[in-house]
C-alpha beads as a LAMMPS data file, in Angstrom:
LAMMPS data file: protein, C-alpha beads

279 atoms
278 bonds

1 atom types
1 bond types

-500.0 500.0 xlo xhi
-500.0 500.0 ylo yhi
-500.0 500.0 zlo zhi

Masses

1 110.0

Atoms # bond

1 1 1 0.000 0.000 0.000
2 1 1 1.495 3.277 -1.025
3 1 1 2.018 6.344 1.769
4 1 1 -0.221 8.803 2.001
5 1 1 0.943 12.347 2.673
6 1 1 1.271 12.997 6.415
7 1 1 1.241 16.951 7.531
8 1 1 1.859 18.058 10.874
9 1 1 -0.604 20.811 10.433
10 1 1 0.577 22.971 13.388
11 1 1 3.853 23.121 15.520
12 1 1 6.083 25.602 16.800
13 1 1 10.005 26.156 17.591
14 1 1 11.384 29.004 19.770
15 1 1 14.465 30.493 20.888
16 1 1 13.882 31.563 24.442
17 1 1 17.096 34.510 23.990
18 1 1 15.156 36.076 21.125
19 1 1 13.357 37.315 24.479
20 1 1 9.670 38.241 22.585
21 1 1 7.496 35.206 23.922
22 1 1 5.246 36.629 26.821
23 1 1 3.604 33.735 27.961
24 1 1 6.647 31.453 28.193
25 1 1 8.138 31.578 31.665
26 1 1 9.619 29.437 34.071
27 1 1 6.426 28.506 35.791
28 1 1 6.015 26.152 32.562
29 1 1 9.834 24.199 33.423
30 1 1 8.757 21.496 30.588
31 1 1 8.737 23.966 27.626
32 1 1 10.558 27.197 29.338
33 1 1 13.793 26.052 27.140
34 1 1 15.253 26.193 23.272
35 1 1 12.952 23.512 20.961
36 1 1 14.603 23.113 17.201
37 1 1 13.504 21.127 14.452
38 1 1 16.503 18.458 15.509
39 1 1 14.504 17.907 18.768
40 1 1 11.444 16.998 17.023
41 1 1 13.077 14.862 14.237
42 1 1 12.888 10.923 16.055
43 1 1 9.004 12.092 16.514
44 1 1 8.512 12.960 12.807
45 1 1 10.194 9.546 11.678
46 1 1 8.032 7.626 14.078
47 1 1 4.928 9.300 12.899
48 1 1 6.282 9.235 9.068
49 1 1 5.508 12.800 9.054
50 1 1 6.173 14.162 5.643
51 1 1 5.730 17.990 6.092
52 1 1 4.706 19.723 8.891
53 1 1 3.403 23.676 9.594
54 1 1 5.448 26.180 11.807
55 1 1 3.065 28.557 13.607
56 1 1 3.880 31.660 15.666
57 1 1 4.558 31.491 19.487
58 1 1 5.342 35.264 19.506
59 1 1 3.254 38.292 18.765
60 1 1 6.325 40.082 16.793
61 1 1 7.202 40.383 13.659
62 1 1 10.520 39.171 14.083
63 1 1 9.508 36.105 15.391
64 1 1 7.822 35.680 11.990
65 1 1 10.998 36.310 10.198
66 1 1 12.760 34.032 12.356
67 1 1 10.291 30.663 11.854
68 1 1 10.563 31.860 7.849
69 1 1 14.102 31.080 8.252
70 1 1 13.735 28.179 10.101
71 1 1 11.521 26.707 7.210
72 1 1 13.771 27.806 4.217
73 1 1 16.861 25.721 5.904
74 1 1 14.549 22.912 7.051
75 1 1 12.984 20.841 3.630
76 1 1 10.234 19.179 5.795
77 1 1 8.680 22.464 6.622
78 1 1 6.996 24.063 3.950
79 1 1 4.788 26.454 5.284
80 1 1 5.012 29.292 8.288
81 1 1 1.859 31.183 10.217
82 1 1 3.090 34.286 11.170
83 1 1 2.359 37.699 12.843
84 1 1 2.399 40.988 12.240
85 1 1 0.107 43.845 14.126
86 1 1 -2.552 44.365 12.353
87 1 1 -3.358 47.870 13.508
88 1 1 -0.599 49.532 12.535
89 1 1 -1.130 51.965 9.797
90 1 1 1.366 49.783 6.971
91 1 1 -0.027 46.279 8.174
92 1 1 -0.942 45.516 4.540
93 1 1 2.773 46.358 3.463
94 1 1 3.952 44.348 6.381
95 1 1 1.147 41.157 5.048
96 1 1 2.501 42.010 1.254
97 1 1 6.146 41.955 2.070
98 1 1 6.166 38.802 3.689
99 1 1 3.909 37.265 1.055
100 1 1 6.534 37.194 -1.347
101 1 1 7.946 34.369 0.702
102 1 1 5.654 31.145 -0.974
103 1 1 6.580 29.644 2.679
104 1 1 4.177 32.280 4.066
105 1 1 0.908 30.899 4.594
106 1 1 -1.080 33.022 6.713
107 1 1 -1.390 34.853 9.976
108 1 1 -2.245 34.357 13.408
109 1 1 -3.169 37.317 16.030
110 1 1 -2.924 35.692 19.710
111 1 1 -6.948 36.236 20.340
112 1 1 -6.643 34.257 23.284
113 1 1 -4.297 36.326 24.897
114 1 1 -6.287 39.904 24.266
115 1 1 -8.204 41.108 26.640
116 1 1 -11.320 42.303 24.746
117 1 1 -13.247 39.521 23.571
118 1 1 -14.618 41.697 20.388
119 1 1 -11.084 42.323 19.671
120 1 1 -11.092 40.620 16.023
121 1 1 -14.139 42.648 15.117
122 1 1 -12.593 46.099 14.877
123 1 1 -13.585 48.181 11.973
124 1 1 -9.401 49.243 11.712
125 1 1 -8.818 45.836 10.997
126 1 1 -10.593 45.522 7.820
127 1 1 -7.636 46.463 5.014
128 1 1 -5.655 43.489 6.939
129 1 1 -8.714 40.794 6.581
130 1 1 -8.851 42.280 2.939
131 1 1 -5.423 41.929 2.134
132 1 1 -5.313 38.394 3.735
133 1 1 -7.890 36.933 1.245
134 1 1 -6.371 39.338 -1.334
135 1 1 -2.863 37.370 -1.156
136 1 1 -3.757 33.915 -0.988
137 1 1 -3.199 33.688 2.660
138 1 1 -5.078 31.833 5.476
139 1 1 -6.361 32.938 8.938
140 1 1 -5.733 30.647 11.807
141 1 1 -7.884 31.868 14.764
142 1 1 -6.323 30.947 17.861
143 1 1 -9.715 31.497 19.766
144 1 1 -11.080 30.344 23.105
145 1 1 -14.776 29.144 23.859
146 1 1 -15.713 32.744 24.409
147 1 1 -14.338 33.865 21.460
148 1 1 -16.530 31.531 19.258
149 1 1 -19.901 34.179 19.128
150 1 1 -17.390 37.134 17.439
151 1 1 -15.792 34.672 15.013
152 1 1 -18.569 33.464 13.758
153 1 1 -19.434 37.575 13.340
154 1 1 -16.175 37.648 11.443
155 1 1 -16.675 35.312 9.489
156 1 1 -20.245 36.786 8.084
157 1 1 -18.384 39.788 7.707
158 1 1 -15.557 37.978 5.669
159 1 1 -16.957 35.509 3.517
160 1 1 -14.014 34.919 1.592
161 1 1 -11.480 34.592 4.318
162 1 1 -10.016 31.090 4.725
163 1 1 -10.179 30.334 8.750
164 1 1 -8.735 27.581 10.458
165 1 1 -10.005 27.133 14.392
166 1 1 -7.211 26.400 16.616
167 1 1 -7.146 23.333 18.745
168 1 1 -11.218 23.389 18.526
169 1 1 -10.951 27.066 20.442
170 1 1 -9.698 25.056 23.652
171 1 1 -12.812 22.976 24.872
172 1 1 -12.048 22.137 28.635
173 1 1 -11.924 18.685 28.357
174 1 1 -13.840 16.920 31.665
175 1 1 -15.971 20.207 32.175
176 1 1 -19.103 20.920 31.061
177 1 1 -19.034 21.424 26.775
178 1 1 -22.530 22.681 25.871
179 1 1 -21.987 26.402 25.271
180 1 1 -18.760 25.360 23.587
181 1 1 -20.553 23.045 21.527
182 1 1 -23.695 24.873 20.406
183 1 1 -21.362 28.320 19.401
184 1 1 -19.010 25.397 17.567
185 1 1 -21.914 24.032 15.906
186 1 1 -22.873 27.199 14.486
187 1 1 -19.528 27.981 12.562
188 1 1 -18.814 24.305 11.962
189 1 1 -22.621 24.658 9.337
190 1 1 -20.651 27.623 7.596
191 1 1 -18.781 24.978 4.439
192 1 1 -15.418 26.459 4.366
193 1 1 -14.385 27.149 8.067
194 1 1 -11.825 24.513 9.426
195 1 1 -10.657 23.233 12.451
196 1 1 -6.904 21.845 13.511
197 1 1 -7.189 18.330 15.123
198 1 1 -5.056 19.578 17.582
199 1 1 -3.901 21.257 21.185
200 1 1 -6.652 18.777 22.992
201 1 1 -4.220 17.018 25.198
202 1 1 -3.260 19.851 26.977
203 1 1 -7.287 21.086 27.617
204 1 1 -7.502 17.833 29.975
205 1 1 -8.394 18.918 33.175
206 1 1 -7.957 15.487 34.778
207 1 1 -6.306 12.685 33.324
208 1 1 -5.054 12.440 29.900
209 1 1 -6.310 9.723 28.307
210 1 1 -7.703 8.465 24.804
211 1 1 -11.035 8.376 27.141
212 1 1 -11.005 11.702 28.178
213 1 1 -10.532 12.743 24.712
214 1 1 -12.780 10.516 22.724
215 1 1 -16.309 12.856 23.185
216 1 1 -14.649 15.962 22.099
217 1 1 -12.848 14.025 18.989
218 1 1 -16.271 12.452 17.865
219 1 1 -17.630 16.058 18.783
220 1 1 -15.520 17.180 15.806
221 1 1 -15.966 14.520 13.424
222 1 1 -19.790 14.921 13.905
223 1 1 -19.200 18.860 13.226
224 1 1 -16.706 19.277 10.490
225 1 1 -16.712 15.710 9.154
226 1 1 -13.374 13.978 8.126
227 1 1 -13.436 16.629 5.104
228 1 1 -12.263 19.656 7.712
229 1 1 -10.352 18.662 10.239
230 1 1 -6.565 18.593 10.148
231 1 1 -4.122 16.903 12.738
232 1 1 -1.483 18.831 14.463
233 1 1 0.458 17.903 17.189
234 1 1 0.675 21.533 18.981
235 1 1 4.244 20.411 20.006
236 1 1 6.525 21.372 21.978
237 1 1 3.419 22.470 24.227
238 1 1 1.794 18.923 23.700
239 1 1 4.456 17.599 26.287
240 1 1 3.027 19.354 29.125
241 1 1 0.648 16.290 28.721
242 1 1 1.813 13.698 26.599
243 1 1 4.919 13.003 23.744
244 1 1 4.042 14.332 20.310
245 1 1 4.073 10.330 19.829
246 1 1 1.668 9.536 22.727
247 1 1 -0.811 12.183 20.861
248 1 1 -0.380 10.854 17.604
249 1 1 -1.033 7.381 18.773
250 1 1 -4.267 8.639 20.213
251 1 1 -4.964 10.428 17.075
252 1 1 -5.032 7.879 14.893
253 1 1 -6.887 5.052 16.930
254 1 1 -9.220 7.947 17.411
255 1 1 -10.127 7.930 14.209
256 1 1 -9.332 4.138 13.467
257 1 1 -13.112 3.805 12.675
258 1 1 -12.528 6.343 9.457
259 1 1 -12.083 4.953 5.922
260 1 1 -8.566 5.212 4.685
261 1 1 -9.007 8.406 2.128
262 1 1 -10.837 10.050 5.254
263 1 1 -8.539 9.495 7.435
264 1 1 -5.263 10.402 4.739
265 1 1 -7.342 13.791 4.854
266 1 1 -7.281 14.274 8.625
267 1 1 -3.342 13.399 8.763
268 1 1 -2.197 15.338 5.630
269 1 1 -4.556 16.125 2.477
270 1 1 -7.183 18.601 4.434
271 1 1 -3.993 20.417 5.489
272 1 1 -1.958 20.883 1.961
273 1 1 -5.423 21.644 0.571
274 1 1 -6.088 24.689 3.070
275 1 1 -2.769 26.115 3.058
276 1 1 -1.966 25.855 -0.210
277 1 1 0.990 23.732 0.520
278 1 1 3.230 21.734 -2.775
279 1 1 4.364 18.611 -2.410

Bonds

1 1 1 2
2 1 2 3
3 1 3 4
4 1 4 5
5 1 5 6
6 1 6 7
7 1 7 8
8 1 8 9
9 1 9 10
10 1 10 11
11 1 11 12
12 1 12 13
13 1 13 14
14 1 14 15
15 1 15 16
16 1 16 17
17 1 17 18
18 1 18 19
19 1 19 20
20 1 20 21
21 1 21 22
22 1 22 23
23 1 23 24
24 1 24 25
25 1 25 26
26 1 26 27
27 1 27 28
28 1 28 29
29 1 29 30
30 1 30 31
31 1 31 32
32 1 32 33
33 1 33 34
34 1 34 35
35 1 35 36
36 1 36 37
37 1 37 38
38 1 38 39
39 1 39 40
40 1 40 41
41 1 41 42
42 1 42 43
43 1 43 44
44 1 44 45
45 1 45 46
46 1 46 47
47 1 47 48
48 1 48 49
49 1 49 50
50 1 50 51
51 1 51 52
52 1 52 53
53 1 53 54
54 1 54 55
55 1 55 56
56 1 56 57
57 1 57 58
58 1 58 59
59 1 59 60
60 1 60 61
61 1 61 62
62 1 62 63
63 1 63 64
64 1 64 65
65 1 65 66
66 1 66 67
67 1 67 68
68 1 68 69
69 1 69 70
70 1 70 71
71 1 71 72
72 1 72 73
73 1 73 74
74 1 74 75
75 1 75 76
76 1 76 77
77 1 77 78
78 1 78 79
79 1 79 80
80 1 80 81
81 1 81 82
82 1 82 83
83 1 83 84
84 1 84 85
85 1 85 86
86 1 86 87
87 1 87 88
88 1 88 89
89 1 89 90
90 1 90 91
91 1 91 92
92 1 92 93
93 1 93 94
94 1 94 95
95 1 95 96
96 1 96 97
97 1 97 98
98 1 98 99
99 1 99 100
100 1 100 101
101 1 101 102
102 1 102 103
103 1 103 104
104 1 104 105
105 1 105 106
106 1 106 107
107 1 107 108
108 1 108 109
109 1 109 110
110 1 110 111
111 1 111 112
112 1 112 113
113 1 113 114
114 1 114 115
115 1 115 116
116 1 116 117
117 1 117 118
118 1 118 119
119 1 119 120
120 1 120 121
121 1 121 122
122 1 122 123
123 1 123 124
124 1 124 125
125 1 125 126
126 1 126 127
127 1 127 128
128 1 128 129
129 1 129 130
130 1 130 131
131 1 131 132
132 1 132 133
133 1 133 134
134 1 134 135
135 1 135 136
136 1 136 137
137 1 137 138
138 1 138 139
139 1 139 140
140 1 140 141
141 1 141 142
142 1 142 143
143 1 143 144
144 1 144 145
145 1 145 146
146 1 146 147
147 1 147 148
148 1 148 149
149 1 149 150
150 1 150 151
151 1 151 152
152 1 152 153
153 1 153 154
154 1 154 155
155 1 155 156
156 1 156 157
157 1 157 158
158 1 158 159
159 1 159 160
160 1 160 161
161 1 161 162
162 1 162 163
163 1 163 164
164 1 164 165
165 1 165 166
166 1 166 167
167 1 167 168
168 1 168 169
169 1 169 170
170 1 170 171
171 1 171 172
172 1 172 173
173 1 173 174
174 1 174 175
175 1 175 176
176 1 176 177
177 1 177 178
178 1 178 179
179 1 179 180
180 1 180 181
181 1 181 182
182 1 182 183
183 1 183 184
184 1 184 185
185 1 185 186
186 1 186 187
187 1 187 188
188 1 188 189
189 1 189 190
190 1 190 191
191 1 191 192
192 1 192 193
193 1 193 194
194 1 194 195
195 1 195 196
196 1 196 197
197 1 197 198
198 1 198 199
199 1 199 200
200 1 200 201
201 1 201 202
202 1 202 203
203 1 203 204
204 1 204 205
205 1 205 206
206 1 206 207
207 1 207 208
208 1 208 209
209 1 209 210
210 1 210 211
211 1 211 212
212 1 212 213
213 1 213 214
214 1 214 215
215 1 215 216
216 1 216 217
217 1 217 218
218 1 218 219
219 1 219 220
220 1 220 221
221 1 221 222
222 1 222 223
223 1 223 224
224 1 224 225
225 1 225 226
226 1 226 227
227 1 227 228
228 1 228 229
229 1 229 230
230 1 230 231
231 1 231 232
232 1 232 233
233 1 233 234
234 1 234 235
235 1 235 236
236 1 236 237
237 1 237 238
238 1 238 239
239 1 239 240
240 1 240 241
241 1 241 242
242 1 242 243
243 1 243 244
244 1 244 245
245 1 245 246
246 1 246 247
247 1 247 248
248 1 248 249
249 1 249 250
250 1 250 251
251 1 251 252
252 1 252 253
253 1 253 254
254 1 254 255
255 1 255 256
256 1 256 257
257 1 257 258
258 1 258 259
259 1 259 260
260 1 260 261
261 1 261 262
262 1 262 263
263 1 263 264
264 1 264 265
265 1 265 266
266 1 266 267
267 1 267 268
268 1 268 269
269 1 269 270
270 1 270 271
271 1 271 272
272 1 272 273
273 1 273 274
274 1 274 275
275 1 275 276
276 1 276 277
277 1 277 278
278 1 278 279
C-alpha cells in the first residue's frame, strides 16, 4: 500500500534569547527552554511525518521572520503562520512583504491572549482581513470558547477569508461542553471554516487519556466531518501532557473507525489543501 501524505498541520520552535514570547516563563519548566527542528526529528520519523506547519509562538514580527528562516533551511517544513500587528497603519505592506515568501501561509493574532473579547471585530482591521484573502493567505484563529460568538461575526463579515479554528478554540476537556458546543456548531454549518485536530491534550483537566478525549474528537468529526479537520500535534506544548508520539497514537486510533481516504485527509490532504501547501 502506497504512503499517504502525512502533515503536521501545526507546531512551533522558539528560541527563548530572542526574548519576545510573553507567555513562556519558568512557571512552565517542561517547555521554558530552546525547541529546534533536531529535537522533534525521532518524533517525525516515528509518525512518518512528511511535512509539517510552523506557527507563531510570539506576537512580533521578528519572530515571523525568524520561523521563515527556520523553514527555508529545514525541507520538511513548507509552510510558516506568522504575525504581524494588524493595527498599525502599513499592516498591509507588512502582510505584502512577507507574502513574497511562498513559505508564508497566513497569519495568526494571539486572540486568546487579548483582553477584549470583540477584539477581532474592529472596523481598523478591515484592510488586513482584505489583504489576507487578497494574497492567498489563510487565517488561523487561535480562539477560546468565548471567542466563538465574534468569530462566527467575522466570518459573516468575511466571507471569503479562509479560517482555520485552533485546537477546537480550547474545549475544557472533563468540564461541562454545551456552550462550547452549540457556538461550535454554528460555525462548523458555515462549508469552508476549518478546524486543527489539535492542542486537545493539553485542555484535559484530569487525566489524559484516549477516554477523556474521545467525546470531544467524535464532537468534531460529527461537526466538520473527516473533510475539515486537520491533525497537528501543537508540540513542543503537547508535552506538558503527553509526547508528540503519545498524541499521535491517540490520534489515529481515534479515528481508526474512518475509511482510509478520510482518514489520509485528517493526517495530511485537508492540510496541503487549506494552506496551499506543494508537495
Amino acid at each position: 500500500m502506497s504512503h499517504t501524505l502525512r502533515i503536521d498541520s501545526h507546531m512551533h520552535v522558539w528560541q527563548l534569547s530572542r526574548g519576545d514570547y510573553g507567555w513562556l516563563t519558568p512557571n512552565l519548566p517542561t517547555i521554558y527552554r530552546d525547541f529546534t527542528v533536531e529535537d522533534v526529528r525521532a518524533s517525525w520519523e516515528q509518525a512518518e511525518i512528511d511535512y509539517a506547519m510552523l506557527v507563531q509562538a510570539a506576537p512580533t514580527l521578528e519572530e515571523t521572520r525568524f520561523l521563515l528562516s527556520v523553514a527555508e533551511n529545514e525541507p520538511k517544513i513548507r509552510g510558516v503562520v506568522g504575525w504581524i500587528d494588524m493595527l498599525v497603519p502599513d499592516a498591509v505592506n507588512q502582510l505584502e512583504r512577507l507574502a513574497f515568501n511562498q513559505l508564508f501561509r497566513g497569519i495568526r493574532p494571539m486572540l486568546q491572549d487579548i483582553p477584549d473579547d470583540g477584539w477581532m471585530l474592529k472596523p481598523e482591521l478591515a484592510p488586513v482581513y482584505r489583504a489576507v484573502v487578497d494574497l492567498g493567505l489563510c487565517f488561523d484563529a487561535l480562539a477560546l470558547p468565548q471567542h466563538l460568538p465574534n468569530l462566527l461575526l467575522l466570518i459573516e463579515r468575511y466571507p471569503d477569508l479562509k479560517v482555520v479554528i485552533d485546537h477546537a478554540a480550547k474545549p475544557p476537556i472533563g468540564e461541562p461542553l454545551e456552550s462550547w458546543h452549540k457556538n461550535l456548531a454554528q460555525l462548523a454549518d458555515i462549508p469552508h471554516v476549518n478546524c486543527k485536530f489539535s492542542g486537545l491534550v493539553t485542555e484535559c483537566r484530569g487525566q489524559t487519556s484516549k477516554a477523556a478525549l474521545e467525546p470531544v474528537s467524535q464532537t468534531l468529526l460529527d461537526l466538520f466531518g473527516p473533510e475539515r479537520l486537520m491533525f497537528g500535534s501543537d508540540w513542543p506544548v503537547c508535552t506538558l501532557r503527553s509526547s508528540y508520539i503519545q498524541w499521535w497514537q491517540w490520534a489515529q486510533e481515534l479515528t481508526a473507525h474512518l475509511p482510509p481516504e478520510q482518514k489520509s485527509a485528517v493526517f495530511g490532504g485537508n492540510a496541503q489543501r487549506f494552506y496551499g501547501l506543494r508537495s
